[in-house]
C-alpha positions as CSV (number, residue, x, y, z in Angstrom):
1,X,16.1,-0.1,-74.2
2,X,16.7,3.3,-72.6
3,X,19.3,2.6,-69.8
4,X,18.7,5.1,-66.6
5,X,22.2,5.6,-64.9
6,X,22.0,7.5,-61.2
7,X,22.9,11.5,-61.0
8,X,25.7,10.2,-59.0
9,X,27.6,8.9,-61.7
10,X,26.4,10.7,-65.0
11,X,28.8,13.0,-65.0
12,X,31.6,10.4,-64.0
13,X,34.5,10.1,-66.7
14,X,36.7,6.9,-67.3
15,X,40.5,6.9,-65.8
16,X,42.6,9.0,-67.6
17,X,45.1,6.5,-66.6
18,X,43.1,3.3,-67.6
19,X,42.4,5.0,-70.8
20,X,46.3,5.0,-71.4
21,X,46.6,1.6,-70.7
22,X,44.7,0.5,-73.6
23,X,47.5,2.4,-75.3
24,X,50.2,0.8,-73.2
25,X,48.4,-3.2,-74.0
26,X,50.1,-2.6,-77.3
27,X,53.8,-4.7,-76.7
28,X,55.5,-1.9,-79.0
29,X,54.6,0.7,-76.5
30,X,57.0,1.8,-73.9
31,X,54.4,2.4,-70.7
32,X,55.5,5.1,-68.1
33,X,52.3,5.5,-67.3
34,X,51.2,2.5,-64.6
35,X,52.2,2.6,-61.1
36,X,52.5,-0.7,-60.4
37,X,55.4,-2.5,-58.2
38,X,58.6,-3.7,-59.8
39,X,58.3,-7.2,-61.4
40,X,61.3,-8.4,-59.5
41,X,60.1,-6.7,-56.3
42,X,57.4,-9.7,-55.6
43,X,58.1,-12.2,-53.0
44,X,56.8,-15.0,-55.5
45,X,58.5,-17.9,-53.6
46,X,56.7,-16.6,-50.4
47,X,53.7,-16.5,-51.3
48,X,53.4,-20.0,-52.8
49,X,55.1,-21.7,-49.6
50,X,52.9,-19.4,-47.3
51,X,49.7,-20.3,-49.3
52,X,50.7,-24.0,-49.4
53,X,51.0,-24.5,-45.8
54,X,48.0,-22.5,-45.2
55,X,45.9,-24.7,-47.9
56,X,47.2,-27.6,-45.8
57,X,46.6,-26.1,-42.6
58,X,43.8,-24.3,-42.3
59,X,41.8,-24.5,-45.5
60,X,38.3,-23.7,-43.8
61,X,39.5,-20.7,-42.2
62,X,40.9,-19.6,-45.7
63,X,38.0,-20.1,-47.7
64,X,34.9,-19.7,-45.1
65,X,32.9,-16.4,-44.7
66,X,35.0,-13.8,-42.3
67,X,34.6,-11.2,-40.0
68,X,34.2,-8.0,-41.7
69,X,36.5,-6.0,-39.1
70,X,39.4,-8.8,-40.6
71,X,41.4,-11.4,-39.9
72,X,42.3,-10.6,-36.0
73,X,45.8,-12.0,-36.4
74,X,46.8,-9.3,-39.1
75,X,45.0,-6.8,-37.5
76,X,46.6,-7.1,-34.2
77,X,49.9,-7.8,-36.3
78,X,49.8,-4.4,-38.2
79,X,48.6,-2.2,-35.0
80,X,51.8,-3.9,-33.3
81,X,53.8,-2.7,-36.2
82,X,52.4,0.5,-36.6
83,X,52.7,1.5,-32.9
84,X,55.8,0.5,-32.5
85,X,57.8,1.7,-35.6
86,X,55.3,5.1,-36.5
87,X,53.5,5.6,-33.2
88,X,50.8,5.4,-34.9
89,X,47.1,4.4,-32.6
90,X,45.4,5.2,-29.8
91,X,42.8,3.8,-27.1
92,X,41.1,6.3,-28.7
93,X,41.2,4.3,-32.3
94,X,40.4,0.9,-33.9
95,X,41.7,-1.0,-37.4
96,X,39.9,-2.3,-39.9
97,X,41.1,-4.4,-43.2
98,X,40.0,-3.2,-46.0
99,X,40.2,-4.4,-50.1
100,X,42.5,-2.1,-51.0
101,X,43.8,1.5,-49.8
102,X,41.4,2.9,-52.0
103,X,38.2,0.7,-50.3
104,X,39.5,2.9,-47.1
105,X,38.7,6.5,-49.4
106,X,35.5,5.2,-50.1
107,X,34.0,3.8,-46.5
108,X,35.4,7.3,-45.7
109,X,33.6,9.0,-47.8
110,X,30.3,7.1,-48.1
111,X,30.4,7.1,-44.2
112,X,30.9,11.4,-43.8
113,X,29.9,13.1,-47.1
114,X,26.5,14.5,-48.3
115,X,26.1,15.3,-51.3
116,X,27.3,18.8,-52.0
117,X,29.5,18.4,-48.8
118,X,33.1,19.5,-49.5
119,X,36.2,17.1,-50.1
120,X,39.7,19.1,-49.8
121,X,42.3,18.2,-51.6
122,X,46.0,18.9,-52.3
123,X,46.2,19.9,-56.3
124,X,47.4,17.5,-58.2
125,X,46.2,14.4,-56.7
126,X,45.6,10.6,-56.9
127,X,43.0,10.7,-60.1
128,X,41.6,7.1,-57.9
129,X,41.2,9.0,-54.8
130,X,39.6,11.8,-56.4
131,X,37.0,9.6,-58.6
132,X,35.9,8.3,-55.3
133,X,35.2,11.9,-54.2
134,X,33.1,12.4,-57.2
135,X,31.5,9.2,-57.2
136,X,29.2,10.5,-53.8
137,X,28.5,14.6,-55.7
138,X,31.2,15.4,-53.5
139,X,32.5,19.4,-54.2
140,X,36.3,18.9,-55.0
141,X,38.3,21.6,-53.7
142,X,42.2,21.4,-54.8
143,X,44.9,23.8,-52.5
144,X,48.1,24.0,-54.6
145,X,51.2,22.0,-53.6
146,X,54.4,23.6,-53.1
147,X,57.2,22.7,-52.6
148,X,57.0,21.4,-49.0
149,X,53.1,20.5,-49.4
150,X,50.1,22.1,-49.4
151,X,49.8,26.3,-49.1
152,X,48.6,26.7,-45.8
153,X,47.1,30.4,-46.7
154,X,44.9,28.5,-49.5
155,X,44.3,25.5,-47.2
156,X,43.1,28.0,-44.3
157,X,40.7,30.1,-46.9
158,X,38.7,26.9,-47.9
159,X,38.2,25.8,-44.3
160,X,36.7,29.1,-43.7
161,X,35.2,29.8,-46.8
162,X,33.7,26.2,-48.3
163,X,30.5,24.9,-47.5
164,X,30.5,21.7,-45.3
165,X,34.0,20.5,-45.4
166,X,33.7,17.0,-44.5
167,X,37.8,16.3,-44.7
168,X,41.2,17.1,-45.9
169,X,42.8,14.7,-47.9
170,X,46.4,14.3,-48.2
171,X,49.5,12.0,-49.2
172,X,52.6,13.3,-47.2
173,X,54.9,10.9,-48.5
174,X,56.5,10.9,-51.9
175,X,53.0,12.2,-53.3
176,X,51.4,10.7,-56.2
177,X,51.6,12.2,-59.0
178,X,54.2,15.4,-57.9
179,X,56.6,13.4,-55.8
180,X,56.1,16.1,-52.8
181,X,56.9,14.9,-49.2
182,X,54.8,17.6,-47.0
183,X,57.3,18.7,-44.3
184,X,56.7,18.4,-40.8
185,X,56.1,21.5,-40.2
186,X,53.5,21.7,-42.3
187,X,51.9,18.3,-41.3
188,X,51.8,19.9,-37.5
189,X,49.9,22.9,-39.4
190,X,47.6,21.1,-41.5
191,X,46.5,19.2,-38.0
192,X,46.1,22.8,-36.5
193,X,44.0,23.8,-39.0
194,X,42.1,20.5,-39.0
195,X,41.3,21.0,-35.2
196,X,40.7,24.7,-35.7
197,X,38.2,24.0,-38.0
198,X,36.4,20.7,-36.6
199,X,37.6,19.0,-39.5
200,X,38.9,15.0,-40.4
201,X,42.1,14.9,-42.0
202,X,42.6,11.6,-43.9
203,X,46.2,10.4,-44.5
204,X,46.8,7.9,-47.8
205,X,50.4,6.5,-47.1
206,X,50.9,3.8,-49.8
207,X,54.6,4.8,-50.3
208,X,55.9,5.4,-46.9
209,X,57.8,2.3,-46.2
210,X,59.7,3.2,-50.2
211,X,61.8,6.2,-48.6
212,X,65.3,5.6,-51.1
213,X,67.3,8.9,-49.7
214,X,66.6,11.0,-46.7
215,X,65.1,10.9,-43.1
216,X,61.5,9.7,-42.3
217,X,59.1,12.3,-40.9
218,X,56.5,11.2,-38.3
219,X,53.2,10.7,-39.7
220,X,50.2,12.9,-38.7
221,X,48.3,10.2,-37.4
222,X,51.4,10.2,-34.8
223,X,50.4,13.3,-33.2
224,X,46.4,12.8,-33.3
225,X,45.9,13.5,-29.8
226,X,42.2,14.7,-30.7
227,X,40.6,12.0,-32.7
228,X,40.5,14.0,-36.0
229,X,43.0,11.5,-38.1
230,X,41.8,8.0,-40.5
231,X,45.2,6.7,-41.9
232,X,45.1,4.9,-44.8
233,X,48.2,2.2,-45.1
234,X,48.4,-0.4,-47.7
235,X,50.3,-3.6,-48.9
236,X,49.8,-3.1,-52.6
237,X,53.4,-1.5,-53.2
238,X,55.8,-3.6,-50.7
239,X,53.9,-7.1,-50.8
240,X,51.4,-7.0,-53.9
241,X,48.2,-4.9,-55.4
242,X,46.8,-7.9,-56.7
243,X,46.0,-9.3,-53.1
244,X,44.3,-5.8,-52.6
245,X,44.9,-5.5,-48.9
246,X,44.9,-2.2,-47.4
247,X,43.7,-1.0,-43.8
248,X,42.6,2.3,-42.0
249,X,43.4,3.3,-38.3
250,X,40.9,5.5,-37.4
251,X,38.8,6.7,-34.2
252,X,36.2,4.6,-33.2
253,X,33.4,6.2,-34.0
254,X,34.1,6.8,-37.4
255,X,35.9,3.5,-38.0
256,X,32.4,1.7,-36.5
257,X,30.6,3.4,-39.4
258,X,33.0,2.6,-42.1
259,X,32.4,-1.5,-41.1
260,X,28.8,-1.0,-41.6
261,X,29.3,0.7,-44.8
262,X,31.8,-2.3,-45.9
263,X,29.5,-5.0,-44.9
264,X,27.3,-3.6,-47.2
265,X,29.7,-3.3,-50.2
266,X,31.9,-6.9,-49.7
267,X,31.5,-8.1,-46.4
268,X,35.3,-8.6,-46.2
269,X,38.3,-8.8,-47.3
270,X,39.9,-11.9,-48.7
271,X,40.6,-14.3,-46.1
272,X,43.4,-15.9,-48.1
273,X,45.1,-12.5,-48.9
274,X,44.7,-11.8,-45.3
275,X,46.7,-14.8,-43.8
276,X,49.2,-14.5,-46.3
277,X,50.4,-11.1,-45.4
278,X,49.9,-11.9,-41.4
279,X,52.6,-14.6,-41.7
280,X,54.3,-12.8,-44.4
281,X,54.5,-10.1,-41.6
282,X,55.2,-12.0,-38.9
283,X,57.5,-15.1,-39.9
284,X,59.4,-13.7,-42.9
285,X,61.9,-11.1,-42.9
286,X,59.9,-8.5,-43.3
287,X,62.2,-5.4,-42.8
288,X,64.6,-7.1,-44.9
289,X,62.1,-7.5,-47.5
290,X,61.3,-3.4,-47.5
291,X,64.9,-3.3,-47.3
292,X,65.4,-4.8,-50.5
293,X,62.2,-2.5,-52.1
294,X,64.5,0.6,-51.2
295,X,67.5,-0.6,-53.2
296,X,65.4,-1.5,-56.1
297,X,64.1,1.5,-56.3
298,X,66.6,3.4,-55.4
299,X,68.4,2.1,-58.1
300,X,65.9,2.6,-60.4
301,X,64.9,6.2,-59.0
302,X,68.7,7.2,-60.1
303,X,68.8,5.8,-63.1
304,X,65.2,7.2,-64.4
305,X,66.5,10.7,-63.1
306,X,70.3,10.3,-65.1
307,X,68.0,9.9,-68.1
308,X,66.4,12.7,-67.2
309,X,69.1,14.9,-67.0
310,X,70.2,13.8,-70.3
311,X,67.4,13.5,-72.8
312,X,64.9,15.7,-71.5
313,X,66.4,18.5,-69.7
314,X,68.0,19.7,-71.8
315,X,64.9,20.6,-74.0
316,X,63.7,23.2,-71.2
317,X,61.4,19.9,-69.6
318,X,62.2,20.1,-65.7
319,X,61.4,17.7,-62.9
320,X,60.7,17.4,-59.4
321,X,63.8,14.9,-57.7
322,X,62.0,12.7,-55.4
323,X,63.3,11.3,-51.8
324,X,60.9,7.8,-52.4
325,X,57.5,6.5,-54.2
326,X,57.3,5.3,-57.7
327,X,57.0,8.6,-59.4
328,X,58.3,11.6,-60.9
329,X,56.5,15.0,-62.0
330,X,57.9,16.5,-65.1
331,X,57.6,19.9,-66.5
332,X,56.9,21.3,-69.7
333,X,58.7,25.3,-70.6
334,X,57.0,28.4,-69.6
335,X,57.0,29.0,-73.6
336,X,56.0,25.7,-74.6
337,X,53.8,26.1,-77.5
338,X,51.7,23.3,-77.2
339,X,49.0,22.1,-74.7
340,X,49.7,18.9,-72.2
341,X,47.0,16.8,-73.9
342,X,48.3,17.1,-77.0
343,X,52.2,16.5,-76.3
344,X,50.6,13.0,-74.8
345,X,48.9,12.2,-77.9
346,X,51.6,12.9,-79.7
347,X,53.6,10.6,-77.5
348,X,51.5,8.0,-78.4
349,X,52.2,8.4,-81.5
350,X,55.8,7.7,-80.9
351,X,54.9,4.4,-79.0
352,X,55.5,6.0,-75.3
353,X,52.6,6.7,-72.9
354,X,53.2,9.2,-70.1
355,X,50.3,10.6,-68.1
356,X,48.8,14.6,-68.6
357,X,48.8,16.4,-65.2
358,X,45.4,17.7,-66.0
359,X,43.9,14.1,-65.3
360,X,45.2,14.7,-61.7
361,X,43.2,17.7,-61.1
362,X,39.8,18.7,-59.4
363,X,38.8,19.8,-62.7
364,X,40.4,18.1,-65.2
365,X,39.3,20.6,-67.9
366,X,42.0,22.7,-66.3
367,X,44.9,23.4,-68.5
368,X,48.2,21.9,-67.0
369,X,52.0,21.9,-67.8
370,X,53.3,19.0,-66.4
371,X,53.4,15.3,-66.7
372,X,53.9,11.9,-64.4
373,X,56.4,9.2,-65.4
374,X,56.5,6.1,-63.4
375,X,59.9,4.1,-63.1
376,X,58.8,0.9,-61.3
377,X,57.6,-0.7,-64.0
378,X,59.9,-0.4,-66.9
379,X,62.8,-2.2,-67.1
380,X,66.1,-0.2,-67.7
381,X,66.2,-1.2,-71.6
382,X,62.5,0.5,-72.0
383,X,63.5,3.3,-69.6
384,X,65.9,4.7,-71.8
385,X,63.9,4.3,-74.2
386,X,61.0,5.8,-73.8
387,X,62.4,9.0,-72.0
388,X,64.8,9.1,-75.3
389,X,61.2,9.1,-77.0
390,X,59.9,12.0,-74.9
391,X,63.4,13.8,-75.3
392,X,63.3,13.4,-79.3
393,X,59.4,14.5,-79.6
394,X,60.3,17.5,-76.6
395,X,63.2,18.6,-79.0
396,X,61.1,18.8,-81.9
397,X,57.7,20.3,-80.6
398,X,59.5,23.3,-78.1
């Protein structure tokens, strides 16, 4: 049979990422590639009493069709939370949970963008984000990141000059994959721009609450005073990605159009999940739990950047040191000899997987220097040795 496939997703490409992984399945491979949480940073023991009780207690309600909007208890518990600690919501805005942080990309984007319409974004990016984008013929346009976030010259030029921008995305904190925490200055910009140019602005912050050094900067959801800002928060990286609970404060209007678009796509979000995290939020220790998220990876943070210093610095390889998040942007030479997608392979090859910087791009046929490590996942033991790895096969190959 000849299988017809849509003109939406011909063109679409497998994860880079989940490509790796079948690479990383193999038990002699050291993986620096995933993203996921810590193994010891699940409350395991939580969970199983929380679920329990709420098996025992309320076993329809866990298992019974939902409300697509979500559970109202965890909603009103995370707009409590929010507003309080970020000063985050408005009158003006509403809260829907959502499978995932990445669910809230999509109702985004299926809700706003034509296809043609432009997506920005900051270059590198979240490769999930941006196969979102693409899966609705969005037009990907990447501003470079600097050192402080995005370059507002670049930024400004494709507001003015790109055909229907329908949003900007952006992760201010700890950025995945570069590491880079856009500075409030430039999160007060971007909004200027944003409202210059009649344009959303939609903030991911999965790895806010994992700030290991440093002092928090307000999000720009704080300051939306015009309606122009969907945040995007998620419980994948300080409860668990496997409940895939995530949620979007956003204005009204906007947020009333992302419902009808979720109805259509899952009608809600686990009801279990949902419970769990509400009393998980509101009859645990909760800021001691995020508490003891910092000081695992802060620990971990240190000790991935020490091995840094020591096996693969000194090859010419440099790095981006990170105040937070679960990942850390590495650097081939100016001189290197050899492309990015071929140092990976050859990685491979010496049982570690790291990810190319390319797959992070809006076109990923663009050549790139640089590479992400993740330290959540690996223990210290595989660590060590899978950045000695990359230090032996950087030694040899520039």
């Amino acid at each position: 049979m000849d299988y017809v496939v849509s003109d939406r997703v011909k063109t679409l490409k497998p994860s880079a990422i989940r490509e790796i992984f079948k690479y990383a399945a193999d038990p002699s491979v050291v993986s620096l590639s995933a993203g996921n949480p810590a193994p010891e940073a699940f409350p395991v023991d939580a969970v199983r009493e929380i679920s329990a009780r709420i098996l025992q207690e309320n076993s329809i309600g866990a298992l019974q069709y939902s409300v697509t909007e979500g559970y109202p208890p965890l909603r009103r518990a995370i707009w409590d939370y929010m507003q309080k600690k970020y000063n985050v919501g408005t009158d003006a805005d509403d809260i829907l949970i959502t499978s995932g942080a990445q669910q809230v990309m999509d109702l985004l984007t299926k809700s706003t963008v034509n296809e043609g319409d432009t997506v920005i974004c900051e270059a590198p990016s979240f490769i999930g984000s941006l196969n979102t984008f693409r899966s609705y013929n969005a037009k990907l346009c990447g501003i470079p990141l600097e050192e402080d976030g995005m370059n507002l010259e670049s930024l400004e030029n494709a507001l003015k000059n790109e055909k229907n921008v329908r949003f900007i995305y952006i992760i201010a904190n700890f950025q995945n994959p570069s590491g880079v925490t856009t500075s409030l200055e430039k999160r007060r910009a971007i909004y200027e721009l944003a409202k210059k140019y009649n344009t959303i602005i939609l903030e991911d912050n999965p790895y806010g609450e994992l700030r290991i050094s440093g002092e928090d900067i307000p999000c720009i959801k704080s300051f939306d005073t015009d309606g122009i800002v969907v945040y995007a928060g998620s419980f994948s990286k300080i409860l668990s990605p496997g409940m895939r609970i995530g949620y979007a404060i956003a204005p009204k209007p906007v947020l009333q159009k992302m419902v009808v678009c979720k109805q259509g796509e899952d009608v809600h979000t686990n009801s279990w999940a949902q419970m769990v995290a509400h009393t998980f939020m509101t009859e645990y220790d909760f800021e001691g739990h995020l508490a003891s998220l910092r000081d695992i990876y802060r620990k971990k943070a240190a000790y991935c950047m020490e091995l840094l210093d020591k096996y693969l610095v000194p090859t010419g390889v440099t790095y981006h040191k990170i105040e937070g998040g679960l990942f850390i942007w590495c650097r081939l030479p100016e001189n290197a000899k050899i492309s990015m997608t071929e140092f990976c392979r050859m990685a491979v090859l010496r049982k570690v997987c790291v990810v190319p910087g390319n797959a992070f791009l809006t076109d990923e046929t663009e050549e790139c220097d640089c590479f992400r490590i993740n330290f959540s996942t690996p223990s210290d033991e595989q660590l060590e040795k899978g950045i000695k790895l990359l230090g032996e096969l950087a030694g040899e190959v520039l």
